[in-house]
C-alpha positions as CSV (number, residue, x, y, z in Angstrom):
1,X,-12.2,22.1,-31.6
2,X,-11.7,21.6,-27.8
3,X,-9.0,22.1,-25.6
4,X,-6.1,19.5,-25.1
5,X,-6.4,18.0,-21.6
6,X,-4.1,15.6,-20.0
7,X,-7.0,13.2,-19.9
8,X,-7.6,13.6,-23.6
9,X,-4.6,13.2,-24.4
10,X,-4.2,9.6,-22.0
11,X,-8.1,8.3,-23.4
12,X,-6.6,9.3,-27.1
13,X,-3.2,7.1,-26.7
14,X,-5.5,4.6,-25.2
15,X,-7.6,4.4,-28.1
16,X,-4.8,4.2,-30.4
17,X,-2.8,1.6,-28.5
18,X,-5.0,-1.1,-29.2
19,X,-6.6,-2.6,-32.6
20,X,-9.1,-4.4,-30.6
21,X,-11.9,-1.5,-30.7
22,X,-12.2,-1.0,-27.6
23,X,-15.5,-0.2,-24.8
24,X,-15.5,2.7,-22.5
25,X,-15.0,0.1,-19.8
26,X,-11.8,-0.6,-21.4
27,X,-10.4,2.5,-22.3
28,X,-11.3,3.6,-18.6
29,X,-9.3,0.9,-16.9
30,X,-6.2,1.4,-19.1
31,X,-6.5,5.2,-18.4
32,X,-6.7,4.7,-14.8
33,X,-3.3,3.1,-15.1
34,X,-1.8,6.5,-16.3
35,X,-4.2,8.5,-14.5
36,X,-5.7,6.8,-10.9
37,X,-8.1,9.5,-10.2
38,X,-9.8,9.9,-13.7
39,X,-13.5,9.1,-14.1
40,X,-15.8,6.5,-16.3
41,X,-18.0,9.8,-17.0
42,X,-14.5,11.6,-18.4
43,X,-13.6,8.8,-20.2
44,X,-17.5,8.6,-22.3
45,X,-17.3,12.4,-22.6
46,X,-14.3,12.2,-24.4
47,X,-14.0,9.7,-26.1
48,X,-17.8,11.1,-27.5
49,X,-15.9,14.4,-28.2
50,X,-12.8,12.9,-29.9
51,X,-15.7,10.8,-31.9
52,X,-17.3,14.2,-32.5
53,X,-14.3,15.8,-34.2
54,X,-13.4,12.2,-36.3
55,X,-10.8,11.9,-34.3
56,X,-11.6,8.1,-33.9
57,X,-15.1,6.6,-34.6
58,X,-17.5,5.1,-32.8
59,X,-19.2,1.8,-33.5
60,X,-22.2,0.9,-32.9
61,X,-23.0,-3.2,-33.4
62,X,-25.7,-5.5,-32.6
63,X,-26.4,-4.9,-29.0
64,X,-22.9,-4.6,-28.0
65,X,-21.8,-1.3,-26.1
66,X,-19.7,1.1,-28.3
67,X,-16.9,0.5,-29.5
68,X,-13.9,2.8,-30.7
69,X,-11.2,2.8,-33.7
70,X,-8.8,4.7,-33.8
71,X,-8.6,3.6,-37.7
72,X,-11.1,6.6,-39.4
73,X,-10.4,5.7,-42.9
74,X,-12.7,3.7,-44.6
75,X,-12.7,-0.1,-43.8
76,X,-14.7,-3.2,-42.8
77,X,-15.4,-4.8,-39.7
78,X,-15.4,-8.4,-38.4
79,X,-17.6,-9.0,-35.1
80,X,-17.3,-12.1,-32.6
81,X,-20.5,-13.4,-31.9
82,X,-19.1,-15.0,-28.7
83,X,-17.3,-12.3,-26.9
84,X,-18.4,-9.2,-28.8
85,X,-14.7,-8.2,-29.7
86,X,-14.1,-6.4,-33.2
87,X,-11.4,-6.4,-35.3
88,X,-10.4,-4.4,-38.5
89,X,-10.9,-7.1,-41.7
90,X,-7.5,-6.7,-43.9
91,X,-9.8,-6.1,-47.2
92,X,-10.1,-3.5,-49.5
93,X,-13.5,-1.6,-49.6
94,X,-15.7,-2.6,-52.2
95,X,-17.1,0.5,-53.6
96,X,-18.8,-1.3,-56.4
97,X,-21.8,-2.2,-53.8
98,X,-22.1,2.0,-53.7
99,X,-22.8,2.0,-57.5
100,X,-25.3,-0.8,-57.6
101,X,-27.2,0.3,-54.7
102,X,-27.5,3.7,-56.1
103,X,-28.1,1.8,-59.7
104,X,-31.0,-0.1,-57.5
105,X,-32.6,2.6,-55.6
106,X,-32.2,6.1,-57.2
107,X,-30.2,7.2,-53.7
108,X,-27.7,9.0,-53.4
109,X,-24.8,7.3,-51.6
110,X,-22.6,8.6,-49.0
111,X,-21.2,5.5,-47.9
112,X,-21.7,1.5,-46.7
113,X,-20.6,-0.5,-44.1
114,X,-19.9,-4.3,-44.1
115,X,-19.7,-6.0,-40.9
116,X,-18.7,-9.7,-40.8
117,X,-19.4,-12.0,-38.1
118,X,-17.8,-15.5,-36.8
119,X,-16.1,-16.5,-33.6
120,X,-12.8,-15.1,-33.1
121,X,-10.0,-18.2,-32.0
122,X,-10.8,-17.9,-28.2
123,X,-14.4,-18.9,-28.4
124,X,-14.3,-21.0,-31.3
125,X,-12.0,-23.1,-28.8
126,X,-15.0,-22.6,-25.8
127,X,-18.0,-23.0,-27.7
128,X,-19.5,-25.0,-30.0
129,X,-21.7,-23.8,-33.0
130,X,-25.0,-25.1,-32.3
131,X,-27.4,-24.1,-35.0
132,X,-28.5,-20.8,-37.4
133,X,-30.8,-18.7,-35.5
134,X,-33.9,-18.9,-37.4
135,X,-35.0,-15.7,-37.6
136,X,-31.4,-14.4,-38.9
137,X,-29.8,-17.1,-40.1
138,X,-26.7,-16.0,-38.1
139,X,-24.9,-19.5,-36.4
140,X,-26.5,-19.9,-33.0
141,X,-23.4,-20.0,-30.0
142,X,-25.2,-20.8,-27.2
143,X,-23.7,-17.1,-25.8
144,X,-26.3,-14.9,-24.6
145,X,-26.8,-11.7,-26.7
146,X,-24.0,-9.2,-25.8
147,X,-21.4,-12.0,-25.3
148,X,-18.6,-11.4,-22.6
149,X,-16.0,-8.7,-23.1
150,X,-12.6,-9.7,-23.6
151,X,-9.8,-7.6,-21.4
């Protein structure tokens, strides 16, 4: 395990301050607050540590740049495809898909991950669904890939 810093300390408040998941980018800014002189390179190397340890987790989605939760148990996602802004979804994890799939494949399960995706309030009010994407069937927003962070 590695040593305590002050800046660990600030990026790990940080983290947990928020249920938004937040970017690098993020976390940076709100650390700068606490901490003017502190670094975007600080901020990725710990916040890669503290992911490291399990400490938080890091998510990876679509695209997007990662993401961090604070939340480690096990629990779903739900994605904006407007903005890019996740959220924790207030259901209980199915592990019932874990049985099939292992039923279905002869593999040994360690684990699944759902992630749902929509458009959170803010864009459902500034854009207007368009069409399913052909090639995923996903609703088409008319956002570019990546969307817009959120601050």
């Amino acid at each position: 395990m590695s040593r305590r810093t002050r800046q660990r300390q600030v990026i790990l408040e940080v983290v947990r301050s928020t249920m938004d998941h937040p970017t690098a980018d993020w976390v940076h800014r709100q650390a700068r607050r606490r901490l003017p002189r502190i670094s975007l390179g600080t901020v990725y190397r710990n916040l890669n540590q503290l992911a490291a340890e399990g400490v938080i987790r890091e998510i990876h989605a679509g695209g997007h740049p990662a993401r961090f939760d604070a939340n480690t148990g096990r629990h779903y996602h739900i994605r904006c495809l407007g903005c890019g802004r996740v959220n924790d979804l207030p259901m209980s994890v199915d592990t019932r898909l874990e049985e099939e799939a292992a039923r279905a494949m002869s593999y040994r399960i360690l684990g699944h991950q759902v992630e749902v995706l929509g458009l959170c309030p803010l864009c459902q009010a500034e854009t207007p669904l368009i069409e399913n994407d052909s090639q995923t069937g996903v609703p088409s927003t008319g956002v570019p890939r990546g969307g817009m962070e959120r601050s």
